[in-house]
C-alpha positions as YAML, in Angstrom:
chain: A
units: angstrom
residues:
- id: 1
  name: UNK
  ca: [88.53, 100.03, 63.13]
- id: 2
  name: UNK
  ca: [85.92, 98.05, 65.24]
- id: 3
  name: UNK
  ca: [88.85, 95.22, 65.10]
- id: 4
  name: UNK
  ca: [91.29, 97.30, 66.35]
- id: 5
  name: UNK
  ca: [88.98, 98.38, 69.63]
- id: 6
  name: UNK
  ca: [88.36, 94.85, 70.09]
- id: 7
  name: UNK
  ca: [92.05, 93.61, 70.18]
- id: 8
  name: UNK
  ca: [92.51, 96.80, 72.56]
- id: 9
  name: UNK
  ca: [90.03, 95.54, 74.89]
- id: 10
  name: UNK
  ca: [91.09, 91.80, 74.78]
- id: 11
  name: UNK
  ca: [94.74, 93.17, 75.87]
- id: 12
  name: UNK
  ca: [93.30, 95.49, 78.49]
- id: 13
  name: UNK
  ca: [91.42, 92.09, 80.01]
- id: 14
  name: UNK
  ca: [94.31, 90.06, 80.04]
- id: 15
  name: UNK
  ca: [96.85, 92.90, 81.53]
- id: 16
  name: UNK
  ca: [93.99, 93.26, 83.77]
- id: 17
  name: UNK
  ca: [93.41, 89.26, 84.98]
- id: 18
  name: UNK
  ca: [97.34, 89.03, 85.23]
- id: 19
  name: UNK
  ca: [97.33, 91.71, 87.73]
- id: 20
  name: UNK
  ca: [94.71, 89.97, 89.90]
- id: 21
  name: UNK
  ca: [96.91, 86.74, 89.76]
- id: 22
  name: UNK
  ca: [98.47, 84.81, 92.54]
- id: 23
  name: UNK
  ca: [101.32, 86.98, 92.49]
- id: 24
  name: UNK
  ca: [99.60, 89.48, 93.83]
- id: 25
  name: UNK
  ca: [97.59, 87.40, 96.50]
- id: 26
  name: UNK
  ca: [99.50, 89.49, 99.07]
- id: 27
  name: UNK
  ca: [99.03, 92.85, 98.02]
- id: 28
  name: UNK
  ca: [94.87, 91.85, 97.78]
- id: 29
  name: UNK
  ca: [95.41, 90.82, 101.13]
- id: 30
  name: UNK
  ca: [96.33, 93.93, 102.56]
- id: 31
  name: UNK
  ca: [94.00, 95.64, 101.12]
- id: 32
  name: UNK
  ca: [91.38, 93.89, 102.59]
- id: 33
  name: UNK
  ca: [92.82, 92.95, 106.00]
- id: 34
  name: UNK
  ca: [93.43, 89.38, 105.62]
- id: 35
  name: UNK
  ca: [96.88, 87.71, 106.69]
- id: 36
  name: UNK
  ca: [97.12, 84.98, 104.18]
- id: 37
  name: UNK
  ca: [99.95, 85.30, 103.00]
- id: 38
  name: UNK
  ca: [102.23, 83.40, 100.09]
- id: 39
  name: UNK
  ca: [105.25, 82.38, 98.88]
- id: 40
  name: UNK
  ca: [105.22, 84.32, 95.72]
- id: 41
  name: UNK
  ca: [106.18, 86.99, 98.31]
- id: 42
  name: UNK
  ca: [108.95, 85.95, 99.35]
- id: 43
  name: UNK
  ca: [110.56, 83.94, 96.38]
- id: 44
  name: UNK
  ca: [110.26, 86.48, 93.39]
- id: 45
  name: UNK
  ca: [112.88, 88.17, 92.03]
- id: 46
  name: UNK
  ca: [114.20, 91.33, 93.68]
- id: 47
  name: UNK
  ca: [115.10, 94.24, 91.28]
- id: 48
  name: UNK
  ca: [117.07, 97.22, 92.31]
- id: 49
  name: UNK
  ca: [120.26, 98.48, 94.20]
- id: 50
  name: UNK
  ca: [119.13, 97.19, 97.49]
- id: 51
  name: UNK
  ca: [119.47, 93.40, 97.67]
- id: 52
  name: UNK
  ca: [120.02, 92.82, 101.19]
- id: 53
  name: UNK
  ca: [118.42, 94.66, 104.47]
- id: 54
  name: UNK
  ca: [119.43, 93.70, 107.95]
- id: 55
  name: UNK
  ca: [116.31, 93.78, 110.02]
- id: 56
  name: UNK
  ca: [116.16, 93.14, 113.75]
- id: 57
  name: UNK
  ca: [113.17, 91.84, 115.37]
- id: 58
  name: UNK
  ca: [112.25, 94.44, 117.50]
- id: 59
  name: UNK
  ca: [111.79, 98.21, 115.92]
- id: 60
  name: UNK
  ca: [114.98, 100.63, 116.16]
- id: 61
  name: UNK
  ca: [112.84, 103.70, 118.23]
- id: 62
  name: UNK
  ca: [115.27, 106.54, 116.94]
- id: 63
  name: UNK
  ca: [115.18, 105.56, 113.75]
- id: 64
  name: UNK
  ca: [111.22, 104.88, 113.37]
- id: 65
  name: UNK
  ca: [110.98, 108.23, 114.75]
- id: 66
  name: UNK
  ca: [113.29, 110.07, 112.07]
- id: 67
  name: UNK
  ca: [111.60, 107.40, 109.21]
- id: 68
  name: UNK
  ca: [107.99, 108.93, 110.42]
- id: 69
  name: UNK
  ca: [109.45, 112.67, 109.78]
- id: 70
  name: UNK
  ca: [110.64, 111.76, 106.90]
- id: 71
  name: UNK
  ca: [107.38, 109.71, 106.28]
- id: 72
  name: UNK
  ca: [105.30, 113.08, 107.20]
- id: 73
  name: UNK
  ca: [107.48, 115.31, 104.34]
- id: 74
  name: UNK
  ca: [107.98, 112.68, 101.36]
- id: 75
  name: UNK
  ca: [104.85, 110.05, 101.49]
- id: 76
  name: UNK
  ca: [101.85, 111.69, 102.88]
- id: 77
  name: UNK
  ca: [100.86, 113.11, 99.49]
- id: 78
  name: UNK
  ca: [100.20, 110.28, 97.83]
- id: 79
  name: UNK
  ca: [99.87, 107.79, 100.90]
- id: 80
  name: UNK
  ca: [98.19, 107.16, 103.50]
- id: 81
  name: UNK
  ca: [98.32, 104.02, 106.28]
- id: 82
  name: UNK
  ca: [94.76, 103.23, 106.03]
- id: 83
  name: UNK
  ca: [92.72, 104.13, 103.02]
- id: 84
  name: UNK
  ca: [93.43, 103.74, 99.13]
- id: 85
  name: UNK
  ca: [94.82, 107.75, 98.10]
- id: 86
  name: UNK
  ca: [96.82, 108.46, 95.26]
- id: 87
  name: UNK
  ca: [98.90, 105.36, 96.14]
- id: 88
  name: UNK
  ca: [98.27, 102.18, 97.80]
- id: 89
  name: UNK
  ca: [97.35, 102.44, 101.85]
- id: 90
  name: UNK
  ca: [100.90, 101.01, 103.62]
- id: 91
  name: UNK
  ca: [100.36, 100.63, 106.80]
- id: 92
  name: UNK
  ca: [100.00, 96.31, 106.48]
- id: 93
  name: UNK
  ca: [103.08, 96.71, 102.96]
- id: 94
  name: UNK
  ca: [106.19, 95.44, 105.43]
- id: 95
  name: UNK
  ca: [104.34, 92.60, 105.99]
- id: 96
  name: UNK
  ca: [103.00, 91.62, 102.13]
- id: 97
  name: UNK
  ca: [106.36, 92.41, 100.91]
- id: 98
  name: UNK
  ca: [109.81, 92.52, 101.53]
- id: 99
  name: UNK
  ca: [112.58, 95.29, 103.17]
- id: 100
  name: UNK
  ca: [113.90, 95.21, 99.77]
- id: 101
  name: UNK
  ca: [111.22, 95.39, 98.22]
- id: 102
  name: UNK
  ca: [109.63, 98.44, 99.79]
- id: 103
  name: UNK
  ca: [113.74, 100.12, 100.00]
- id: 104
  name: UNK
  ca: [114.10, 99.75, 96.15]
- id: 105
  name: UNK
  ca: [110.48, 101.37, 95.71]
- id: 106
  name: UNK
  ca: [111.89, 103.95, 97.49]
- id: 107
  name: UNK
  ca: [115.37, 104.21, 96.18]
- id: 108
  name: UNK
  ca: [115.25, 102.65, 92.78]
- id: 109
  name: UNK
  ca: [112.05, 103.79, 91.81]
- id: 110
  name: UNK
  ca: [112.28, 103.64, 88.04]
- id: 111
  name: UNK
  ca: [114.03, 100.25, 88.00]
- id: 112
  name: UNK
  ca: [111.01, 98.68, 90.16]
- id: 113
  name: UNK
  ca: [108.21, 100.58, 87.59]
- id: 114
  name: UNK
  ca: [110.25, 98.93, 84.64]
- id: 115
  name: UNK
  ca: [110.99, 95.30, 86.11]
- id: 116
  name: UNK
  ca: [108.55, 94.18, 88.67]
- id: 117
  name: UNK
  ca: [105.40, 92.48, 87.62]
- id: 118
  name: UNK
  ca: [103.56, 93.84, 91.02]
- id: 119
  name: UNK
  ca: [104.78, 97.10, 91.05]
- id: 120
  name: UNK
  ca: [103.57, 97.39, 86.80]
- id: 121
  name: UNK
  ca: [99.88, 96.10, 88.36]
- id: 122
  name: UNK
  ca: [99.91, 99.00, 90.80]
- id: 123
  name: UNK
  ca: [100.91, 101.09, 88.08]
- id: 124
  name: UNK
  ca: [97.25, 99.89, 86.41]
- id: 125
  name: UNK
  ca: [95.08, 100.16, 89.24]
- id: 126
  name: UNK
  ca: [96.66, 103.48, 90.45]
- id: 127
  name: UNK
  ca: [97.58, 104.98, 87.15]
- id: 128
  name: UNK
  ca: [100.24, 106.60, 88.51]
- id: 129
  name: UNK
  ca: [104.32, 106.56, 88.96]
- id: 130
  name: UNK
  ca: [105.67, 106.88, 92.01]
- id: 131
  name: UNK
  ca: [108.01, 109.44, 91.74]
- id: 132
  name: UNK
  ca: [111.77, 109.33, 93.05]
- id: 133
  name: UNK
  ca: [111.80, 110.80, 96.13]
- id: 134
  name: UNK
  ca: [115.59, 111.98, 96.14]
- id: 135
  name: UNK
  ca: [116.19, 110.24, 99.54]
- id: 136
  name: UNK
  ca: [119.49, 108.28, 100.53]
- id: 137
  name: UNK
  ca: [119.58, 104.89, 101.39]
- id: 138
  name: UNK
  ca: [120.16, 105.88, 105.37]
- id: 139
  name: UNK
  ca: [116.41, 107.93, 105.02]
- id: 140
  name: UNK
  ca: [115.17, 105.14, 103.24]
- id: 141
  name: UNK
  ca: [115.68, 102.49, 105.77]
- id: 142
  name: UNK
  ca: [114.38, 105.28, 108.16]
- id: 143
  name: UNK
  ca: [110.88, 105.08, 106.55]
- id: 144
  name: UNK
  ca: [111.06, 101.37, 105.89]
- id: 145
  name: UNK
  ca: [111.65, 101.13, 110.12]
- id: 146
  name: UNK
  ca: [108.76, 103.78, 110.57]
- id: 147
  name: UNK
  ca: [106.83, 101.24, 108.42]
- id: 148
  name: UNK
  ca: [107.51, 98.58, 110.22]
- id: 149
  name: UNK
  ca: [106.03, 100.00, 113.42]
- id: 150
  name: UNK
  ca: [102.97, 101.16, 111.70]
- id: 151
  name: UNK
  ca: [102.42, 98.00, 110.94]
- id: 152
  name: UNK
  ca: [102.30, 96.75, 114.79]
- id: 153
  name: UNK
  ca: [99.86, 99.19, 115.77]
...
């Protein structure tokens, strides 16, 4: 018996030091305000529907505006912009991770929770799945635009 605890606890350590790897340098970062930021980021492997998002530089207005509606009815239960809640803060996430990235958390939910190595360490920390929210892709890229102006403020 005293074995078996043991083994638990060795697996719990390592799950836990794998999650506090370089691949998750970024996500650290926001959390504490810094703006390193690295290329894990932006060359790991994107999983989910979305594999492409056309972003301009400067923020669509109209459609930040419907995103922080959309924001205010879906997210705000689990998230807020600033502070640690029942899901990570995301005010600083469009610029630790990608427009894919944060449409297929949205969109693909389950896929993300079963494939990415990030999203399975947030899973740890936050012990808790982010449900599907039942939006469409057009909502989605709404709240991922909403984000993105959050993020300049």
């Amino acid at each position: 018996m005293k074995k078996i605890g043991i083994l638990t606890l060795t697996i719990m350590m390592v799950s836990f030091i794998g999650c506090n790897s370089s691949d998750n340098k970024a996500e650290n970062n926001a959390q504490t305000g810094t703006t390193e930021e690295t290329a894990v980021t932006k060359t790991k492997p994107s999983y989910g529907k979305i594999q492409h998002v056309d972003i301009k530089p400067e923020i669509d207005k109209a459609m930040a505006e419907q995103g922080l509606r959309i924001f205010d009815v879906t997210c705000t239960s689990c998230h807020k912009y600033d502070e640690r809640y029942v899901g990570p803060p995301l005010r600083k996430v469009t610029q630790t991770r990608t427009p894919e990235y944060v449409m297929n958390m949205i969109l693909d939910t389950e896929t993300m929770i079963d494939n990415d190595d990030t999203v399975k360490c947030l899973l740890q920390e936050y012990m808790l799945k982010m449900p599907n929210m039942q939006v469409d892709e057009k909502d989605a890229r709404s709240v991922l635009e909403h984000l993105r102006e959050i993020a300049q403020q």
